[in-house]
PDB file of N, H, CA, C and O in Angstrom:
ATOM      1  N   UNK A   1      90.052 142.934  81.968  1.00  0.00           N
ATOM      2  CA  UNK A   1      89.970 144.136  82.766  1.00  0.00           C
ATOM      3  C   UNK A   1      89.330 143.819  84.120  1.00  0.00           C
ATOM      4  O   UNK A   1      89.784 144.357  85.129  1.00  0.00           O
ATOM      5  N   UNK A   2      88.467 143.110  84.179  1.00  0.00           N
ATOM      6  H   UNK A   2      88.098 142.672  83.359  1.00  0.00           H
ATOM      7  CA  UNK A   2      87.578 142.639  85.343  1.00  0.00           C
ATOM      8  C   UNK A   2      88.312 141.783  86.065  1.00  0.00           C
ATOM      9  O   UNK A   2      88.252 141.910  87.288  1.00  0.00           O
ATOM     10  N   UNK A   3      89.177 140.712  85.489  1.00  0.00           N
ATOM     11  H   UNK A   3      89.226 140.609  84.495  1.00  0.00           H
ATOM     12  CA  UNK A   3      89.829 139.829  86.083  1.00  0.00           C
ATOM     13  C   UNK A   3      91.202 140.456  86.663  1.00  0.00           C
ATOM     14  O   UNK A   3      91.828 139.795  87.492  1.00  0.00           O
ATOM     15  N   UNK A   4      91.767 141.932  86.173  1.00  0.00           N
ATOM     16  H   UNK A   4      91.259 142.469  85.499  1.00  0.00           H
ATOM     17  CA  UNK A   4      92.902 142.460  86.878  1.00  0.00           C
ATOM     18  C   UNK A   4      92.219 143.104  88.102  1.00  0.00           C
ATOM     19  O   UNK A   4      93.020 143.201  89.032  1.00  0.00           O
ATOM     20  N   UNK A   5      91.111 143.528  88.366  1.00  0.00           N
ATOM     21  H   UNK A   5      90.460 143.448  87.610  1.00  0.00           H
ATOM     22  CA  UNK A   5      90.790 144.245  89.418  1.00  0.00           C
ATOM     23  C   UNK A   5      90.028 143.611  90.573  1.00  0.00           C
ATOM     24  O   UNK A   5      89.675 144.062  91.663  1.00  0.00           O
ATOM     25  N   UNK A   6      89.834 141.997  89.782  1.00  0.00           N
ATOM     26  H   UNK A   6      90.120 141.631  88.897  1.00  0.00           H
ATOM     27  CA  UNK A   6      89.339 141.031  91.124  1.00  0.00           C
ATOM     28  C   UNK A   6      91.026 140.803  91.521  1.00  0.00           C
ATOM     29  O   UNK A   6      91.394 140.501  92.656  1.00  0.00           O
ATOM     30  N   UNK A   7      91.669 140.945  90.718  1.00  0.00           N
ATOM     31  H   UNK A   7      91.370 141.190  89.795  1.00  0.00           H
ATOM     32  CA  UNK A   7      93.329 140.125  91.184  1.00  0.00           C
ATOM     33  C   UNK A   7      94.062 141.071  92.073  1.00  0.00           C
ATOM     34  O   UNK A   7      94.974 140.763  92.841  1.00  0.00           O
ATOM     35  N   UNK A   8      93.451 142.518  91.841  1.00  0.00           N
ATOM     36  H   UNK A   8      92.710 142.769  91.217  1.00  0.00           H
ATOM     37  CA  UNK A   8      94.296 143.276  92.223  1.00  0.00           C
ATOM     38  C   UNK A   8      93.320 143.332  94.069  1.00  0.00           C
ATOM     39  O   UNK A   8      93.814 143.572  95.170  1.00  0.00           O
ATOM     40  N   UNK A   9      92.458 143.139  93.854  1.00  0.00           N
ATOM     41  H   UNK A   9      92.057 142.944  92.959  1.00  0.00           H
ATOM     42  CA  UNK A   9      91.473 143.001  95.542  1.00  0.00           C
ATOM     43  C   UNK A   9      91.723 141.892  96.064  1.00  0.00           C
ATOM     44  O   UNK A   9      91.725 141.884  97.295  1.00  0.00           O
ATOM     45  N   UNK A  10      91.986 140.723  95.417  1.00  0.00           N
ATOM     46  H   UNK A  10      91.985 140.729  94.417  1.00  0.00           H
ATOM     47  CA  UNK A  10      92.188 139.474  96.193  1.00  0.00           C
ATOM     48  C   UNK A  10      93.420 139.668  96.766  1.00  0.00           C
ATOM     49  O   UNK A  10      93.459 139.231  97.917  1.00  0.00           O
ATOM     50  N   UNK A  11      94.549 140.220  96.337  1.00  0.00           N
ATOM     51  H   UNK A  11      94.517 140.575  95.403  1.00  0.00           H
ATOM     52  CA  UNK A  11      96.016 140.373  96.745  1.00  0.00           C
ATOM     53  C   UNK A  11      96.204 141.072  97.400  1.00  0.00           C
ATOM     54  O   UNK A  11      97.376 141.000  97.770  1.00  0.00           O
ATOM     55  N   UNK A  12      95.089 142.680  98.340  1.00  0.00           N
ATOM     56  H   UNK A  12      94.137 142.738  98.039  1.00  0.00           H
ATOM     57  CA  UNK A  12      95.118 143.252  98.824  1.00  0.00           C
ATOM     58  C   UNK A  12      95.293 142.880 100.210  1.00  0.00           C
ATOM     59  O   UNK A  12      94.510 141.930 100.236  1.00  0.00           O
ATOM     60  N   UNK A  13      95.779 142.955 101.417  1.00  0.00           N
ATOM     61  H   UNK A  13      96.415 143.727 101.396  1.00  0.00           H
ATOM     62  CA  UNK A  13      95.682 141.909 102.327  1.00  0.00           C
ATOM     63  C   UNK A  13      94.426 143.019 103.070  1.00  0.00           C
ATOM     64  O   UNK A  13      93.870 142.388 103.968  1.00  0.00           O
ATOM     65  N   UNK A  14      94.026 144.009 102.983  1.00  0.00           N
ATOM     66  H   UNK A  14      94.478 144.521 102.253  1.00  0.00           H
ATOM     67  CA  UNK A  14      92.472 144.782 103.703  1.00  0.00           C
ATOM     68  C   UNK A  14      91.424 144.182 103.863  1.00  0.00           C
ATOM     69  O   UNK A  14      90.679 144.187 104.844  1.00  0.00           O
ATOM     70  N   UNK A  15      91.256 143.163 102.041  1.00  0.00           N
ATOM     71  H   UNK A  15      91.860 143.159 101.245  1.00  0.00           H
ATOM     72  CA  UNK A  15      90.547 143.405 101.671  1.00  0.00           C
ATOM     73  C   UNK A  15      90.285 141.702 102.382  1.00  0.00           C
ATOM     74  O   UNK A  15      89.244 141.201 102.808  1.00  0.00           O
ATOM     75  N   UNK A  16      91.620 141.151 102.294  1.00  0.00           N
ATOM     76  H   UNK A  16      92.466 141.558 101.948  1.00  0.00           H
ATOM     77  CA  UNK A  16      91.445 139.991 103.233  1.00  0.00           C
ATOM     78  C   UNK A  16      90.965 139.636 104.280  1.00  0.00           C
ATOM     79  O   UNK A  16      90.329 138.640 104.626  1.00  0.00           O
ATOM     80  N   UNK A  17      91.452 140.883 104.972  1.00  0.00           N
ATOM     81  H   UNK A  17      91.968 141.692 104.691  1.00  0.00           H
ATOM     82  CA  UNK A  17      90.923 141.339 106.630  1.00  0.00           C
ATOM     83  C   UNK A  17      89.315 140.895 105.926  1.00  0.00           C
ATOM     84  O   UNK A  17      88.754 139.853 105.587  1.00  0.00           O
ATOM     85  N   UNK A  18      89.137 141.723 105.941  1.00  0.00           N
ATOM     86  H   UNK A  18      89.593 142.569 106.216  1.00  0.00           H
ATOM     87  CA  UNK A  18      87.444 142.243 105.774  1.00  0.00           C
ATOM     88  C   UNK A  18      86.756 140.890 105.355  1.00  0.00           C
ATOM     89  O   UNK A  18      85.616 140.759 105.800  1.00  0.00           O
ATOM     90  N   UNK A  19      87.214 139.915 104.622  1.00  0.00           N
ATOM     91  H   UNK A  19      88.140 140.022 104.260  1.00  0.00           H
ATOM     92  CA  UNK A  19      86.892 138.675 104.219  1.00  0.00           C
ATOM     93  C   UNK A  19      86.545 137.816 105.365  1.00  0.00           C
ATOM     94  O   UNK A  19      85.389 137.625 105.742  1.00  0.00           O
ATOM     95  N   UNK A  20      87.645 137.284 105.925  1.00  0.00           N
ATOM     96  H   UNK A  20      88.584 137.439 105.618  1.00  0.00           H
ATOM     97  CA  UNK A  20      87.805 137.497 107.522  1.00  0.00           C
ATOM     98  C   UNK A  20      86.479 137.861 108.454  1.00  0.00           C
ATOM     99  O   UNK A  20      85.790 137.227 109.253  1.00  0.00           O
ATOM    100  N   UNK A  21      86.482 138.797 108.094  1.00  0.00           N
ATOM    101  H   UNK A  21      87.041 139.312 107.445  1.00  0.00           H
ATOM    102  CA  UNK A  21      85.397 139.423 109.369  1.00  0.00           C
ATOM    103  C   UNK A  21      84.581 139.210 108.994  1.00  0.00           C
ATOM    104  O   UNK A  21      83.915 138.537 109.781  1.00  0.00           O
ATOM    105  N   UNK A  22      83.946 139.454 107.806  1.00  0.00           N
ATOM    106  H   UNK A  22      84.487 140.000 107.167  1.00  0.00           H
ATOM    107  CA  UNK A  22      83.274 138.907 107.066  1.00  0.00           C
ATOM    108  C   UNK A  22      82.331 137.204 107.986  1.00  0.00           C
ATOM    109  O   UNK A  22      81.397 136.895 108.726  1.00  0.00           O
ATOM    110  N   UNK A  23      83.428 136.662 107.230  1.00  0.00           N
ATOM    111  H   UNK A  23      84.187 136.914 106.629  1.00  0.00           H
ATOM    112  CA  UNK A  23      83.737 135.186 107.275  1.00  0.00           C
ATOM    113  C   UNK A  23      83.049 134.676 108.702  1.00  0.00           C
ATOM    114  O   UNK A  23      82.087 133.928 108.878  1.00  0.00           O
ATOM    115  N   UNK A  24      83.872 135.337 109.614  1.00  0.00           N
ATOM    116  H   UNK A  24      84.654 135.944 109.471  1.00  0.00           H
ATOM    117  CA  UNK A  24      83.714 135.071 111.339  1.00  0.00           C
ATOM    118  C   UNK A  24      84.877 134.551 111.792  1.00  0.00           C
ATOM    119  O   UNK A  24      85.570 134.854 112.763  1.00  0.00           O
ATOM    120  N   UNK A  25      85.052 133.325 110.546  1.00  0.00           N
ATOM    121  H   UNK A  25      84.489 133.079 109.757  1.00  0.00           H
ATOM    122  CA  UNK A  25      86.467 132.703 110.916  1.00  0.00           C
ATOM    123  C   UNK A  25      87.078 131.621 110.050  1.00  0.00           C
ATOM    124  O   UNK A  25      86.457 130.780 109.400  1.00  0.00           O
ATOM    125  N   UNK A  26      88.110 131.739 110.120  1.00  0.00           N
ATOM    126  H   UNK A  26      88.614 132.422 110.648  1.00  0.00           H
ATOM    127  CA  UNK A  26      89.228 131.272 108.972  1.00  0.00           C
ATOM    128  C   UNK A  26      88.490 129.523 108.056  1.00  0.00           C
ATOM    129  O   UNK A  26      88.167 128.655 108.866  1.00  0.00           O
ATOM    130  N   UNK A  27      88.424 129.403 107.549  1.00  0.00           N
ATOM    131  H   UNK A  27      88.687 130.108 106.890  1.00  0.00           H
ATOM    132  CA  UNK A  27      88.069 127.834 106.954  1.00  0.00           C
ATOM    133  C   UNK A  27      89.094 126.985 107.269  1.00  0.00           C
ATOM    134  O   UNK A  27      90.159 127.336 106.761  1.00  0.00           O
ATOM    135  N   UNK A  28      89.160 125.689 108.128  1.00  0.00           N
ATOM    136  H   UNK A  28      88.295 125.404 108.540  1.00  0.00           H
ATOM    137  CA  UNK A  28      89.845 124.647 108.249  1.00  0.00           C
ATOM    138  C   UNK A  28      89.547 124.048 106.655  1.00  0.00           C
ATOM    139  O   UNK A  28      88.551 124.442 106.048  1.00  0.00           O
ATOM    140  N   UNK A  29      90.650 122.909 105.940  1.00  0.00           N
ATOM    141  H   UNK A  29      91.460 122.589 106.432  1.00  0.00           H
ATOM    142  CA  UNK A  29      90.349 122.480 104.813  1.00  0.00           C
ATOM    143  C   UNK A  29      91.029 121.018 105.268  1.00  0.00           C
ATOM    144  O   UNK A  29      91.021 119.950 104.656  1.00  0.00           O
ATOM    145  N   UNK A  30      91.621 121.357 106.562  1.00  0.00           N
ATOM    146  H   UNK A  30      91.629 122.224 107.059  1.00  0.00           H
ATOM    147  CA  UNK A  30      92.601 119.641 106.849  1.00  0.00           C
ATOM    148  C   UNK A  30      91.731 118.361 106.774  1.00  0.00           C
ATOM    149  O   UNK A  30      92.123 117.261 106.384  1.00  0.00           O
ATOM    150  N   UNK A  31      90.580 118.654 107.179  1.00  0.00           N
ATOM    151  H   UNK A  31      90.262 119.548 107.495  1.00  0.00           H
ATOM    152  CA  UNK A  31      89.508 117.600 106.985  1.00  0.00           C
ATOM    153  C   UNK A  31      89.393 117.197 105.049  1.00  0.00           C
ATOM    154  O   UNK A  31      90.053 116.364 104.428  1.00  0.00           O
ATOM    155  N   UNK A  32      88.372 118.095 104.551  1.00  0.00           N
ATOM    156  H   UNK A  32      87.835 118.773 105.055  1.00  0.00           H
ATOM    157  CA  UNK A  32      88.279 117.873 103.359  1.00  0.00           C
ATOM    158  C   UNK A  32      89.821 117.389 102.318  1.00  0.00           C
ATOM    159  O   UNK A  32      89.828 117.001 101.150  1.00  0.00           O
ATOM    160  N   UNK A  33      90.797 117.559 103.097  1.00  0.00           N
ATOM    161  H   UNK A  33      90.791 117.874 104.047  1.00  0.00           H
ATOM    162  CA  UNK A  33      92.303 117.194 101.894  1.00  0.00           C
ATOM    163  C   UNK A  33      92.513 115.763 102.529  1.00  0.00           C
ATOM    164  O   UNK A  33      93.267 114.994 101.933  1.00  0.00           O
ATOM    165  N   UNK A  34      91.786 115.273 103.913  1.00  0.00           N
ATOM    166  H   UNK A  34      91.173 115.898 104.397  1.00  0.00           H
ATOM    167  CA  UNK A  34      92.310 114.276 104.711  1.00  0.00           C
ATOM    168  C   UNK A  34      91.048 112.855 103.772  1.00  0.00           C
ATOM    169  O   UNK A  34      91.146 111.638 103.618  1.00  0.00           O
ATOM    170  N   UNK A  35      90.277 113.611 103.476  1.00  0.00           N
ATOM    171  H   UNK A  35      90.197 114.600 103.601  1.00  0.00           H
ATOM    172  CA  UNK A  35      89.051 112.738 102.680  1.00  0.00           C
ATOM    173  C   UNK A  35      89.315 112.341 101.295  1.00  0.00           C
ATOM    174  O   UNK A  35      89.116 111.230 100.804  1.00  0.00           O
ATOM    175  N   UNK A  36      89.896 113.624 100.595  1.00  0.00           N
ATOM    176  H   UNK A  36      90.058 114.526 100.994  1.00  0.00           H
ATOM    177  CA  UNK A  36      89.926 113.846  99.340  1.00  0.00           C
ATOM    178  C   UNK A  36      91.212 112.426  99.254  1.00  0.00           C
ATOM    179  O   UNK A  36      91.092 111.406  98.576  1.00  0.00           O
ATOM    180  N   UNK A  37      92.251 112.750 100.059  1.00  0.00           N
ATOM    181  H   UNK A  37      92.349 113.579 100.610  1.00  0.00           H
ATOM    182  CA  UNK A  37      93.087 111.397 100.394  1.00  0.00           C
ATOM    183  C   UNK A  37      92.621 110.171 100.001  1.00  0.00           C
ATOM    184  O   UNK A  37      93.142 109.458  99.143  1.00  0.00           O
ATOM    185  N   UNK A  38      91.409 109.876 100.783  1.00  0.00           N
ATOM    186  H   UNK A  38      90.987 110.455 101.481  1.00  0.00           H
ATOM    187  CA  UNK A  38      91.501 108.609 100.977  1.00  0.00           C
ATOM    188  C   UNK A  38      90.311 108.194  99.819  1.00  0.00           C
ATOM    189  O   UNK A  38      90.112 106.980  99.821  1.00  0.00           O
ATOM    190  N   UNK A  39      89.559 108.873  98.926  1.00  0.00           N
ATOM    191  H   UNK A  39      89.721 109.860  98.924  1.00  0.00           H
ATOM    192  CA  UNK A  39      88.949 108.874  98.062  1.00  0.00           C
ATOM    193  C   UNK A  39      89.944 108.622  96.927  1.00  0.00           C
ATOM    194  O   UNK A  39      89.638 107.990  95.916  1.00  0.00           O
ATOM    195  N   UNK A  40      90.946 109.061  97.113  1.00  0.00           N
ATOM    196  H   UNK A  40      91.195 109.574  97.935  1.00  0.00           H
ATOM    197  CA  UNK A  40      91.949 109.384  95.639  1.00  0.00           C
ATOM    198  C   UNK A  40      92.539 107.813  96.115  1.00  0.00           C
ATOM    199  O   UNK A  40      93.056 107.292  95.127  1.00  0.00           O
ATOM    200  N   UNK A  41      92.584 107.261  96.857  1.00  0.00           N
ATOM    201  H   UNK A  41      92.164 107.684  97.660  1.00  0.00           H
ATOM    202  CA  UNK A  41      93.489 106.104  97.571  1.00  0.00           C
ATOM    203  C   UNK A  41      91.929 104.663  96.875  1.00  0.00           C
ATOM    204  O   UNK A  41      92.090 103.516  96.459  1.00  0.00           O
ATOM    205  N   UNK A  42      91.041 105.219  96.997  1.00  0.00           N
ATOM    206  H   UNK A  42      90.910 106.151  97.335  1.00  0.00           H
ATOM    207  CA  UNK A  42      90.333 104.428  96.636  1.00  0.00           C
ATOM    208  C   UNK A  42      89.622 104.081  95.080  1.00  0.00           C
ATOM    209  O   UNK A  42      89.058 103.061  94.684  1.00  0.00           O
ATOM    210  N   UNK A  43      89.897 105.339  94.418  1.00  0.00           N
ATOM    211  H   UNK A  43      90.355 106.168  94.739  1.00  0.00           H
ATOM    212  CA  UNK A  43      89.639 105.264  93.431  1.00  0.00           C
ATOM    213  C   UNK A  43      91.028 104.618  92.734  1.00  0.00           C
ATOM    214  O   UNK A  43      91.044 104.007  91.666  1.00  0.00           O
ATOM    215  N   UNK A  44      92.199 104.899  93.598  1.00  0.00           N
ATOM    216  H   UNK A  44      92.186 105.396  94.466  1.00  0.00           H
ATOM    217  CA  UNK A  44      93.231 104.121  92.631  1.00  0.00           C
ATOM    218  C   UNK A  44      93.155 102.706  92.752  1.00  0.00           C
ATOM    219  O   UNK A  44      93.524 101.914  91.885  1.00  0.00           O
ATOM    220  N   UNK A  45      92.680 102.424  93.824  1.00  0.00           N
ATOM    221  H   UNK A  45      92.380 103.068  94.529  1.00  0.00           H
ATOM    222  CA  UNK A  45      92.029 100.921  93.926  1.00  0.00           C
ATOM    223  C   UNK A  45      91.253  99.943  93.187  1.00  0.00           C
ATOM    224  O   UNK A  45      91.363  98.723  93.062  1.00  0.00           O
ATOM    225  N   UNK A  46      90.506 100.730  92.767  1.00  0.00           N
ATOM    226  H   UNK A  46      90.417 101.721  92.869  1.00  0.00           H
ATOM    227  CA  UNK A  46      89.326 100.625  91.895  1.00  0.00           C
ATOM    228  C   UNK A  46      89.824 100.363  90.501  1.00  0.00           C
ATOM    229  O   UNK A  46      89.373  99.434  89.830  1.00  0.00           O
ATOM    230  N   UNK A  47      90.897 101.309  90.001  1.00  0.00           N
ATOM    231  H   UNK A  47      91.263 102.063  90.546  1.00  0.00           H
ATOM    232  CA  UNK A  47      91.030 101.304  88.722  1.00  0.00           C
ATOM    233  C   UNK A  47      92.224 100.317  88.594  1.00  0.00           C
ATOM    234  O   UNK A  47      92.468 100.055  87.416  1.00  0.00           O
ATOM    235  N   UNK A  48      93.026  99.705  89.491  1.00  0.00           N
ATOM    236  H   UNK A  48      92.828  99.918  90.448  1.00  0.00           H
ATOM    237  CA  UNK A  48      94.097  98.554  89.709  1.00  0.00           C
ATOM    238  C   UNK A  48      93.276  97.281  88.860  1.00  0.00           C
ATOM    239  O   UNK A  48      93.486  96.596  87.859  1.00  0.00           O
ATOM    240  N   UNK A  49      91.994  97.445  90.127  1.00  0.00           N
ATOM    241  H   UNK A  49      91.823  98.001  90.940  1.00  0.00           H
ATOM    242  CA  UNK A  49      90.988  96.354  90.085  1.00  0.00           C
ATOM    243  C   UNK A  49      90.475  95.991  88.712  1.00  0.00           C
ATOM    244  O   UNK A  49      90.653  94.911  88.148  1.00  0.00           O
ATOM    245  N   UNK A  50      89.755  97.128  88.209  1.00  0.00           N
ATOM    246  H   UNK A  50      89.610  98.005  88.668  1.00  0.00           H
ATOM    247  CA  UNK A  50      89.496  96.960  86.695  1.00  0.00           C
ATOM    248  C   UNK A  50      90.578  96.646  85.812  1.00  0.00           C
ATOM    249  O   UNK A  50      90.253  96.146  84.735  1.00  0.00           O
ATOM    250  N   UNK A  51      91.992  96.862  86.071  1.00  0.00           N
ATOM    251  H   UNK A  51      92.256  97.269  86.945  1.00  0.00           H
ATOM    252  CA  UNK A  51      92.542  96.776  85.134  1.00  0.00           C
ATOM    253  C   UNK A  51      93.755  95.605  84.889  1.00  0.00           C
ATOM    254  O   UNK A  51      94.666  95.514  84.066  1.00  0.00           O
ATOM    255  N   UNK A  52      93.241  94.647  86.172  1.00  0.00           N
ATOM    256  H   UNK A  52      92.501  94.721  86.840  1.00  0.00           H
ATOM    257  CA  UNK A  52      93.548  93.857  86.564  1.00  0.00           C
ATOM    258  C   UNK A  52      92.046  92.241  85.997  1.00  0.00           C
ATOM    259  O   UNK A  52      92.545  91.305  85.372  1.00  0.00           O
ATOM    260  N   UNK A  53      91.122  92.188  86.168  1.00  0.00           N
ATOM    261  H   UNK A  53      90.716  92.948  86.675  1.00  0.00           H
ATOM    262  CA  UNK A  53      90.415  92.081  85.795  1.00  0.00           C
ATOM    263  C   UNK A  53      89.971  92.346  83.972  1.00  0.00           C
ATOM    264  O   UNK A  53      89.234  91.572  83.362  1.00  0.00           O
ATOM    265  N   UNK A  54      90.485  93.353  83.472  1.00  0.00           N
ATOM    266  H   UNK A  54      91.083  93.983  83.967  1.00  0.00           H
ATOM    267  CA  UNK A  54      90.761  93.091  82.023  1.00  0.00           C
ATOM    268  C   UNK A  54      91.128  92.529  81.625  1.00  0.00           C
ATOM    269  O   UNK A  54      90.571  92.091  80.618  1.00  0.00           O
ATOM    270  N   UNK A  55      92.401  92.009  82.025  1.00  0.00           N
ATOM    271  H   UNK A  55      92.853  92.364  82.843  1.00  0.00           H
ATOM    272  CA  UNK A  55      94.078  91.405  81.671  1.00  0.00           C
ATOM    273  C   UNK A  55      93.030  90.514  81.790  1.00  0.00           C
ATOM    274  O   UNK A  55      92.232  90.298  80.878  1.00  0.00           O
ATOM    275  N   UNK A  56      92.993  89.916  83.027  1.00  0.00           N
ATOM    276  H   UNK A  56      93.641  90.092  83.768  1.00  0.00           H
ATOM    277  CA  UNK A  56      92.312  88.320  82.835  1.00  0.00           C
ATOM    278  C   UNK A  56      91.429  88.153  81.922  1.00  0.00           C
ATOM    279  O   UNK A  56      91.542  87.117  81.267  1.00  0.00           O
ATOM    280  N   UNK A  57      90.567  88.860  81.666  1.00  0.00           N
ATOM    281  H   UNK A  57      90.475  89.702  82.198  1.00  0.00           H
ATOM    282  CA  UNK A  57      89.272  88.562  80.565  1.00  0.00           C
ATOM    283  C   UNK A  57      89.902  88.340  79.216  1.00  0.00           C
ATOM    284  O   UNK A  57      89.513  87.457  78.452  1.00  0.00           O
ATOM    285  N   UNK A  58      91.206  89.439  78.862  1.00  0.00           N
ATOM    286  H   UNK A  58      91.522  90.156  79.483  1.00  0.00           H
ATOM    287  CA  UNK A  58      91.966  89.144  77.818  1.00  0.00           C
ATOM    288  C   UNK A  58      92.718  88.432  77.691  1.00  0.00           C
ATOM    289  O   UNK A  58      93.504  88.509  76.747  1.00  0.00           O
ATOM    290  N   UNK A  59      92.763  87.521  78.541  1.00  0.00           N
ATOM    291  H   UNK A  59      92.125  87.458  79.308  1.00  0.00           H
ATOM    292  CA  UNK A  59      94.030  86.412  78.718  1.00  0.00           C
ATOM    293  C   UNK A  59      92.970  85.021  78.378  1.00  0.00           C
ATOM    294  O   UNK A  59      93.392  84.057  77.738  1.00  0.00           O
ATOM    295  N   UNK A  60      91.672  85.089  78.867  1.00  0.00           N
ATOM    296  H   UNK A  60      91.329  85.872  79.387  1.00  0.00           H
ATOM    297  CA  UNK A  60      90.701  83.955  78.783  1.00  0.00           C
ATOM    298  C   UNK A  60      90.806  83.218  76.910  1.00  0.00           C
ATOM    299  O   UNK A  60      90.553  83.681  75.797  1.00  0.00           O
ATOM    300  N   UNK A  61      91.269  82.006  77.389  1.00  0.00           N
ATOM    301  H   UNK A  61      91.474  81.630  78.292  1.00  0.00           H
ATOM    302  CA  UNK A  61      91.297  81.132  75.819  1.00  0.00           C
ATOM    303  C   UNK A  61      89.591  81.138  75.286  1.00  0.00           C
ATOM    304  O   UNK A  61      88.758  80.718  76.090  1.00  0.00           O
ATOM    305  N   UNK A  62      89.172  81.585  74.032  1.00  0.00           N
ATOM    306  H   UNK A  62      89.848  81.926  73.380  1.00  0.00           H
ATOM    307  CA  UNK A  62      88.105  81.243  73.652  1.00  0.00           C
ATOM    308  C   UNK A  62      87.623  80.048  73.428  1.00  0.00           C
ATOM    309  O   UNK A  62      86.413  80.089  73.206  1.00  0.00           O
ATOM    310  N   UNK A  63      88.189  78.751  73.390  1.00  0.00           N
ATOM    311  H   UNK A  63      89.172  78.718  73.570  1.00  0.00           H
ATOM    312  CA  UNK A  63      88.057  77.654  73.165  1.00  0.00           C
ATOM    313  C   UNK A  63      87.634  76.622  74.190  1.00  0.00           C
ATOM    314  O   UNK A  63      87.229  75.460  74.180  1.00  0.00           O
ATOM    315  N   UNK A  64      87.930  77.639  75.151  1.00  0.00           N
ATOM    316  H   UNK A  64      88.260  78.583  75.160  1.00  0.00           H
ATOM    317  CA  UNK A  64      87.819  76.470  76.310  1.00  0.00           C
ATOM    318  C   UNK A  64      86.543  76.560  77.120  1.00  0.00           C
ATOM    319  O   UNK A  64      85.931  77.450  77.710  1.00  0.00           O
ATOM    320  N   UNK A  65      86.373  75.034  76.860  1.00  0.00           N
ATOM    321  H   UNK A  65      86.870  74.311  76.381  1.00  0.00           H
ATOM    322  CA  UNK A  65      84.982  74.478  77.299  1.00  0.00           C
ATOM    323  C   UNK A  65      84.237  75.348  78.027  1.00  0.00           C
ATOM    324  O   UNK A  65      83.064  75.618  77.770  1.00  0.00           O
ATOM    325  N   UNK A  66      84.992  75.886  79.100  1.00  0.00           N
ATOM    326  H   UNK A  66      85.945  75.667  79.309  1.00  0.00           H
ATOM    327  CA  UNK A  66      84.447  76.638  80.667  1.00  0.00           C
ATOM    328  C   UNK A  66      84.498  78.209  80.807  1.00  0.00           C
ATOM    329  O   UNK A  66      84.317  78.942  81.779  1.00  0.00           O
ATOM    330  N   UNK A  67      84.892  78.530  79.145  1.00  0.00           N
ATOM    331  H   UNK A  67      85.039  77.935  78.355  1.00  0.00           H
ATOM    332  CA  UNK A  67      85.188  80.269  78.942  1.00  0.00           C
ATOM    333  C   UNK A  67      83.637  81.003  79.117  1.00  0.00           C
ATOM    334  O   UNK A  67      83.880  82.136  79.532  1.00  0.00           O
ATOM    335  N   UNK A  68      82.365  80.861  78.996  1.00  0.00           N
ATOM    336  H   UNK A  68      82.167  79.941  78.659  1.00  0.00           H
ATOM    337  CA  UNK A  68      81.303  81.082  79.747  1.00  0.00           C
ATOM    338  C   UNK A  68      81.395  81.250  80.897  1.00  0.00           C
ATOM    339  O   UNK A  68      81.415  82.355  81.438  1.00  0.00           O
ATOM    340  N   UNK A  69      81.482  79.946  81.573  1.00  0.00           N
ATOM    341  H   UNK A  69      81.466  79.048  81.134  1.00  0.00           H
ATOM    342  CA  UNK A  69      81.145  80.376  82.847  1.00  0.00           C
ATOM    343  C   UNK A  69      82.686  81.325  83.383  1.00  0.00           C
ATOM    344  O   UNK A  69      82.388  82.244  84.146  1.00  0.00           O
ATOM    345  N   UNK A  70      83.659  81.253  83.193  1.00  0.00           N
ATOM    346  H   UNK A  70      83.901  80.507  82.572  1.00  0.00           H
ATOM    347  CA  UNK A  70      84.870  81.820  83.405  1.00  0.00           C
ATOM    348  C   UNK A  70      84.276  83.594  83.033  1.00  0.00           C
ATOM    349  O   UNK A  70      84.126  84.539  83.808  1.00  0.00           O
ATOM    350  N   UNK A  71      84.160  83.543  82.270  1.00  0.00           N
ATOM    351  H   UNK A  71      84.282  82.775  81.641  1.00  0.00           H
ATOM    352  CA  UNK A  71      83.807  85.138  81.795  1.00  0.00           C
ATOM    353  C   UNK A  71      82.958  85.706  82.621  1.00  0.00           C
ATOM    354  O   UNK A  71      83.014  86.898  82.924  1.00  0.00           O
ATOM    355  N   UNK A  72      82.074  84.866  83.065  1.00  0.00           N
ATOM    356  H   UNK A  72      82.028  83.898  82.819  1.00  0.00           H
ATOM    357  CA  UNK A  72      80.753  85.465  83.708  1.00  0.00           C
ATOM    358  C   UNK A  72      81.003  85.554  85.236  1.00  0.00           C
ATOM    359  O   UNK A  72      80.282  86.191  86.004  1.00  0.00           O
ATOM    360  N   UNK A  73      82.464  84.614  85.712  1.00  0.00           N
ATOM    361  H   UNK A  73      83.050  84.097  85.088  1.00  0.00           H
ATOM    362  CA  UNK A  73      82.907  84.824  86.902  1.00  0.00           C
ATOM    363  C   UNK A  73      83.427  85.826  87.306  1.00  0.00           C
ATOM    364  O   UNK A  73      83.276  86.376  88.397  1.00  0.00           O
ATOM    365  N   UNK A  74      84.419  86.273  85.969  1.00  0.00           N
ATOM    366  H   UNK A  74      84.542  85.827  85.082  1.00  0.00           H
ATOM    367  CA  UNK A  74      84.996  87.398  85.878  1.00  0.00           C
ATOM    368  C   UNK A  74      84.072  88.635  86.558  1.00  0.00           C
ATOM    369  O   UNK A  74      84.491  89.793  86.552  1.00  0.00           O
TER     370      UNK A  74
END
């Protein structure tokens, strides 16, 4: 019931106005989506990295002489 009568004020365009004026002035968001970008660009980076870096750790022969220090290079 509460949630039809915030839905039914948010859709009002008055009530928008008044938000607005409210407000002073409109919110730019091109910045924050231009960040959120390059955060999302970096975190996919990140998780390449790790999962790239697994493979190798799971690929490392246990037998071999230098799998210490190899692991720990990792």
């Amino acid at each position: 019931m509460v949630a039809d009568i915030i839905s039914a004020m948010v859709n009002d365009p008055q009530f928008a106005d008044a938000i607005k004026e409210k407000i002073g002035s409109s919110i730019d968001t091109t910045g924050m989506e231009k960040q959120l970008e390059v955060l999302q660009a970096q975190l996919r980076q990140a998780l390449g990295t790790k999962a790239r870096l697994e493979r190798q750790m799971d690929t490392l022969d246990i037998t071999d002489p230098y799998y210490d220090w190899k692991i720990l290079d990792l």
